[in-house]
Every structure is written in C-alpha cells, then in structure tokens.
PQR file with spaces between the fields and no chain letter, atoms N, CA, C, O and H, PARSE charges and radii, in Angstrom:
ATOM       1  N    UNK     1     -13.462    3.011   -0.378 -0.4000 1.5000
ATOM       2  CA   UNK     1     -12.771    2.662    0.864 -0.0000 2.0000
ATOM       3  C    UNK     1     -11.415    3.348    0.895  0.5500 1.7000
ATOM       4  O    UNK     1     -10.606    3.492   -0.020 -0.5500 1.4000
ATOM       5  N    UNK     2     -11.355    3.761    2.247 -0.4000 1.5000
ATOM       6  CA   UNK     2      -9.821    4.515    2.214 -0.0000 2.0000
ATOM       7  C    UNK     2      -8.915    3.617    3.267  0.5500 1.7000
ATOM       8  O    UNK     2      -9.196    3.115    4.355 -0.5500 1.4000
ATOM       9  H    UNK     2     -12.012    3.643    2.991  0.4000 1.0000
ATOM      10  N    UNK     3      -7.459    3.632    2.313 -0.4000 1.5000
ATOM      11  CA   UNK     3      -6.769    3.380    3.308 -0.0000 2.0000
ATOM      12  C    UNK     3      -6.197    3.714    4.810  0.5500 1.7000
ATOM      13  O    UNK     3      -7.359    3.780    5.212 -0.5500 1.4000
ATOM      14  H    UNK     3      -7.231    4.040    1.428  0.4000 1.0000
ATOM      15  N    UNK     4      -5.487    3.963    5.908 -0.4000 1.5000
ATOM      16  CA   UNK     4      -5.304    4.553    6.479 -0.0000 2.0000
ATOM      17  C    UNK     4      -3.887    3.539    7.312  0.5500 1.7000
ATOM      18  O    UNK     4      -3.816    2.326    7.510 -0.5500 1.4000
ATOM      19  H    UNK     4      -4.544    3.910    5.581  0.4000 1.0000
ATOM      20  N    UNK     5      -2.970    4.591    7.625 -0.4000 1.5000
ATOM      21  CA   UNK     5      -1.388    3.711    8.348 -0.0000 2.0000
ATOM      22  C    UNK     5      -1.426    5.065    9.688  0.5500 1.7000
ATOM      23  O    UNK     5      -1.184    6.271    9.730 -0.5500 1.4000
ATOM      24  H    UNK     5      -3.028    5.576    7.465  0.4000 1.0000
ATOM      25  N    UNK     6      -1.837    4.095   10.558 -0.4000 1.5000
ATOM      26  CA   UNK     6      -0.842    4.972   12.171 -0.0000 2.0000
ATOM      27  C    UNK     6      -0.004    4.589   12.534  0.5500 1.7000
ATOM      28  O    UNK     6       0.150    3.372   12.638 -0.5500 1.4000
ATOM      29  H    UNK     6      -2.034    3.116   10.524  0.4000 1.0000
ATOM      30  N    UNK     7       0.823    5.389   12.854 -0.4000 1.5000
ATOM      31  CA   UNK     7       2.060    4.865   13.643 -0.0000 2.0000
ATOM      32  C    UNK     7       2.130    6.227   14.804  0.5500 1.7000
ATOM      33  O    UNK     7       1.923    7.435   14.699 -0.5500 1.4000
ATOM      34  H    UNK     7       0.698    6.377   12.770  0.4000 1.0000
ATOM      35  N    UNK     8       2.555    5.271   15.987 -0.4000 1.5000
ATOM      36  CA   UNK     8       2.450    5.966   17.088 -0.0000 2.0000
ATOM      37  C    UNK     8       3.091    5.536   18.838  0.5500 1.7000
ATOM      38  O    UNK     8       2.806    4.400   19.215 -0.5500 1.4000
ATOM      39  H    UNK     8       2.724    4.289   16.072  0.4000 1.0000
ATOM      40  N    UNK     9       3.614    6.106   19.464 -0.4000 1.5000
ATOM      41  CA   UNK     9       4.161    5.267   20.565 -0.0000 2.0000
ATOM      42  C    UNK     9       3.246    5.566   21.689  0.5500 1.7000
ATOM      43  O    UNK     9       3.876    6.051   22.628 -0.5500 1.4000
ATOM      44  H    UNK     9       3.845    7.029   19.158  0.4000 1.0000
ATOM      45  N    UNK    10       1.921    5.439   21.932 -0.4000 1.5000
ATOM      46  CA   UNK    10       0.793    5.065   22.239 -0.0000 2.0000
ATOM      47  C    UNK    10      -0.288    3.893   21.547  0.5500 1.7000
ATOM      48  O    UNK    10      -1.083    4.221   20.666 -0.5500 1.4000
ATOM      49  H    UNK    10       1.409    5.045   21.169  0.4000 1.0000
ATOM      50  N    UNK    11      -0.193    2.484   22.080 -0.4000 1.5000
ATOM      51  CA   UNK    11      -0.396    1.753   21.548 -0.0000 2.0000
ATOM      52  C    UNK    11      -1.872    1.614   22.021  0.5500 1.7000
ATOM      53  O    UNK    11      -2.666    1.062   21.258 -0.5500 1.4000
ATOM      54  H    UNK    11       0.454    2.218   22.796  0.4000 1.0000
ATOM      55  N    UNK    12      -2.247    2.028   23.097 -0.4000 1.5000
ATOM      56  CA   UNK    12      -3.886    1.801   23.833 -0.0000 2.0000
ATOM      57  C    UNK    12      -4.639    3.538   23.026  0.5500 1.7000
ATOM      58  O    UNK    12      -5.860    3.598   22.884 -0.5500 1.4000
ATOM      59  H    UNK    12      -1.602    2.476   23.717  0.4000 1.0000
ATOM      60  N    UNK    13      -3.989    4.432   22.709 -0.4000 1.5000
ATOM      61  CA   UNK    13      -4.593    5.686   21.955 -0.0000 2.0000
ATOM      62  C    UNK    13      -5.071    4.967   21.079  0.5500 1.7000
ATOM      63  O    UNK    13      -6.175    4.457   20.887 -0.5500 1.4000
ATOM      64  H    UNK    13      -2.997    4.384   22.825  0.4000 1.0000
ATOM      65  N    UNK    14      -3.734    4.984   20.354 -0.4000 1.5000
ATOM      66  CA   UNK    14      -4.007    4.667   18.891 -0.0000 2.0000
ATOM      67  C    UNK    14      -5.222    3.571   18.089  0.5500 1.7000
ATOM      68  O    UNK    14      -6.036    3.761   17.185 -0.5500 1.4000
ATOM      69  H    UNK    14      -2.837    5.399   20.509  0.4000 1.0000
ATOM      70  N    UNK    15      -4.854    2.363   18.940 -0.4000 1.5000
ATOM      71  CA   UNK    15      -5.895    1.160   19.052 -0.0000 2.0000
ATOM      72  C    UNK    15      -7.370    1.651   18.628  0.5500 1.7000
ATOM      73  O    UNK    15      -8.124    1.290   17.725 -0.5500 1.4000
ATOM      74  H    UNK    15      -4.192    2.209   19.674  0.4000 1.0000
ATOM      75  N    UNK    16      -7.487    2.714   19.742 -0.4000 1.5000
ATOM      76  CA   UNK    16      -8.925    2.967   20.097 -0.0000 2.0000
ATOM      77  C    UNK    16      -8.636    3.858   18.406  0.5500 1.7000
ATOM      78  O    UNK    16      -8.630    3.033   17.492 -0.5500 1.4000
ATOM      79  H    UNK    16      -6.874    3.008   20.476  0.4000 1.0000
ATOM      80  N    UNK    17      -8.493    4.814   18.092 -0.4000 1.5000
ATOM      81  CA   UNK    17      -8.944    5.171   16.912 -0.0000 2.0000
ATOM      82  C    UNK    17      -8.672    4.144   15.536  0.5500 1.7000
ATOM      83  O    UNK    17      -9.572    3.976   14.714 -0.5500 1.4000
ATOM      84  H    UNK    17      -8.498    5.484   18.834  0.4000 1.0000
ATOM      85  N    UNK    18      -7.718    3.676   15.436 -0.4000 1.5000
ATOM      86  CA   UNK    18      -7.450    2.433   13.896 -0.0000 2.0000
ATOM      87  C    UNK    18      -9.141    1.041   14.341  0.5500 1.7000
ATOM      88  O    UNK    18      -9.594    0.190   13.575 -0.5500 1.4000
ATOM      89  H    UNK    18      -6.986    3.813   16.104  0.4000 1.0000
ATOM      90  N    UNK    19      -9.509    1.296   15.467 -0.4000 1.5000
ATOM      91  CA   UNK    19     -10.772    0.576   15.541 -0.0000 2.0000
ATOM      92  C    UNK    19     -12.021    1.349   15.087  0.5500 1.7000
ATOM      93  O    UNK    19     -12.932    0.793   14.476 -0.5500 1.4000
ATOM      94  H    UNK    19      -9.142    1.988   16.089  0.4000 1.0000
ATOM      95  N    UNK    20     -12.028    2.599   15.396 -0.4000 1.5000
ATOM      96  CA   UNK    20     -13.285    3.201   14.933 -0.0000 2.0000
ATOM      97  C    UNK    20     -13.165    3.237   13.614  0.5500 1.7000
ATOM      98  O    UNK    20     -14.276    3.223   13.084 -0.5500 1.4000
ATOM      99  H    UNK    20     -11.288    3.051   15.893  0.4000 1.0000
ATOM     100  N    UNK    21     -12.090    3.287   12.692 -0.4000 1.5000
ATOM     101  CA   UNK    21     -11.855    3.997   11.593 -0.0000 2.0000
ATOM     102  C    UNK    21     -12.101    2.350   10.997  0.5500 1.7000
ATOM     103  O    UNK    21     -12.951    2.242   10.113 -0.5500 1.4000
ATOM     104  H    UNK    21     -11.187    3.299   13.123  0.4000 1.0000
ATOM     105  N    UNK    22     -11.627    1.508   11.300 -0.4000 1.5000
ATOM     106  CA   UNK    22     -11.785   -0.249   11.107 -0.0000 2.0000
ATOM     107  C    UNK    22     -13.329   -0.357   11.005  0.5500 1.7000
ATOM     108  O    UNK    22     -13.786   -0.976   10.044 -0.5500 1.4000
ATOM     109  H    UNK    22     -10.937    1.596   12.018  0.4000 1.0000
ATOM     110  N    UNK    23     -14.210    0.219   11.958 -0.4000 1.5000
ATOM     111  CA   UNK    23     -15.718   -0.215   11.761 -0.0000 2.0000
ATOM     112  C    UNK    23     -16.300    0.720   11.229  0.5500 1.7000
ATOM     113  O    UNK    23     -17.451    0.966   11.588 -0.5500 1.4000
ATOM     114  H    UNK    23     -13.838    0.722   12.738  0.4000 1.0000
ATOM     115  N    UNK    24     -15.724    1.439   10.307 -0.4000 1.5000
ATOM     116  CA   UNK    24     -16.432    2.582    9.234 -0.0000 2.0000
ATOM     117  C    UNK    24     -16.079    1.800    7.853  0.5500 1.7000
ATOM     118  O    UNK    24     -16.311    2.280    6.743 -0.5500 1.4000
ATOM     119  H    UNK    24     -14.788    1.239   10.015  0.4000 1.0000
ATOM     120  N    UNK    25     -15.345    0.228    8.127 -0.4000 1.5000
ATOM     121  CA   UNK    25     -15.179   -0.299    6.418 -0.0000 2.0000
ATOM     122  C    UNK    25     -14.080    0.403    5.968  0.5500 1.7000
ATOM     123  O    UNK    25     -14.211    0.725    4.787 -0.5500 1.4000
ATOM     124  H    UNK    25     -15.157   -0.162    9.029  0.4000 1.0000
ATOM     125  N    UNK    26     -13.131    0.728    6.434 -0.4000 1.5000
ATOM     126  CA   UNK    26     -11.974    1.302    5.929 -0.0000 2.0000
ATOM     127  C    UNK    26     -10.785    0.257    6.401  0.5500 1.7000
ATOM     128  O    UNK    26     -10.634   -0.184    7.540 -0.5500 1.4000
ATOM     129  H    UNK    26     -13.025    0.466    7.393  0.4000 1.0000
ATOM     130  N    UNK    27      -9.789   -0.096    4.962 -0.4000 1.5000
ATOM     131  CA   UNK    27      -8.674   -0.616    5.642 -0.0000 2.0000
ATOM     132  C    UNK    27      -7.541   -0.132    6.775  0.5500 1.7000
ATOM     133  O    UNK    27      -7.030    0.985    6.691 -0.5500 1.4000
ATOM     134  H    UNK    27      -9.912    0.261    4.036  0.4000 1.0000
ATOM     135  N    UNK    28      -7.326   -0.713    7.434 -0.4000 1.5000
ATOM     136  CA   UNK    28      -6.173   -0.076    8.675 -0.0000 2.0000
ATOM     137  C    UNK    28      -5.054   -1.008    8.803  0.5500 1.7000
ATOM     138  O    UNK    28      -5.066   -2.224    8.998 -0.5500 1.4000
ATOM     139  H    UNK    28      -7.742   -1.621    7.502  0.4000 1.0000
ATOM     140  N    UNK    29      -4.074   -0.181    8.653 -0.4000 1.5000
ATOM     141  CA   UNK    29      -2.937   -0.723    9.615 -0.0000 2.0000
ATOM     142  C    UNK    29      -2.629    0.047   10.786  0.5500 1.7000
ATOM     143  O    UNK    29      -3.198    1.131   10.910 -0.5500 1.4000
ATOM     144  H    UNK    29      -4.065    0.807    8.495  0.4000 1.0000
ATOM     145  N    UNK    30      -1.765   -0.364   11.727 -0.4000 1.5000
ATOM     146  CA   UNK    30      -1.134    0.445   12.652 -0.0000 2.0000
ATOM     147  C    UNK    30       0.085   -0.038   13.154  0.5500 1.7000
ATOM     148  O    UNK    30       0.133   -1.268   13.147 -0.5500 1.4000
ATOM     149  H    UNK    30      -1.303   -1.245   11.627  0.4000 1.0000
ATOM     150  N    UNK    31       0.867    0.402   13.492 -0.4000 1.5000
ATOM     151  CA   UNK    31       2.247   -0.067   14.185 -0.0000 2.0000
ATOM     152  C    UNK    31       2.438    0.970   15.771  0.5500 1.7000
ATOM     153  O    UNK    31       1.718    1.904   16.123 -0.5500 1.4000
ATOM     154  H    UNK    31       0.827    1.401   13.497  0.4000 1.0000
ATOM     155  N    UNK    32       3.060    0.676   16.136 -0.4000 1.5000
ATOM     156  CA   UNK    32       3.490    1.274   17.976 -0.0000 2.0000
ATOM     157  C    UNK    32       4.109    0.849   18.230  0.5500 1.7000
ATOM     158  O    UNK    32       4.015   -0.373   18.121 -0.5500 1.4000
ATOM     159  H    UNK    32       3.645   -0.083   15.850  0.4000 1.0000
ATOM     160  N    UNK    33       5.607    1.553   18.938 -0.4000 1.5000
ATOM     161  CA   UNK    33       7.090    1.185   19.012 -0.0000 2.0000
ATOM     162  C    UNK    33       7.173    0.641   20.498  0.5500 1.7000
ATOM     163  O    UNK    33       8.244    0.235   20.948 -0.5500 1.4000
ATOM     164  H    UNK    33       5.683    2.546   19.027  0.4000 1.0000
C-alpha cells in the first residue's frame, strides 16, 4: 500500500482524484486552502 498527500487549492479536482486513488486501497490524505 502506498501512501499518498495532495495538497491543492482546488478542492472539487482534487477530491475527485484522492477518491480514486482511496478505492485502489491506498492511504490518502488531502488538504485545500
């Protein structure tokens, strides 16, 4: 399992990818300013 951290000031982009990457069994964080 891989980790993975986004950070990004697109919070509806980003979402959509830290979710796909979330239902491949990979941990996620994300933050958006």
């Amino acid at each position: 399992m891989a980790k993975f951290l986004f950070c990004s000031l697109d919070a509806a982009l980003i979402g959509d990818i830290a979710w796909q990457v979330a239902k491949e069994g990979h941990s996620v964080r994300y933050y958006s300013h």
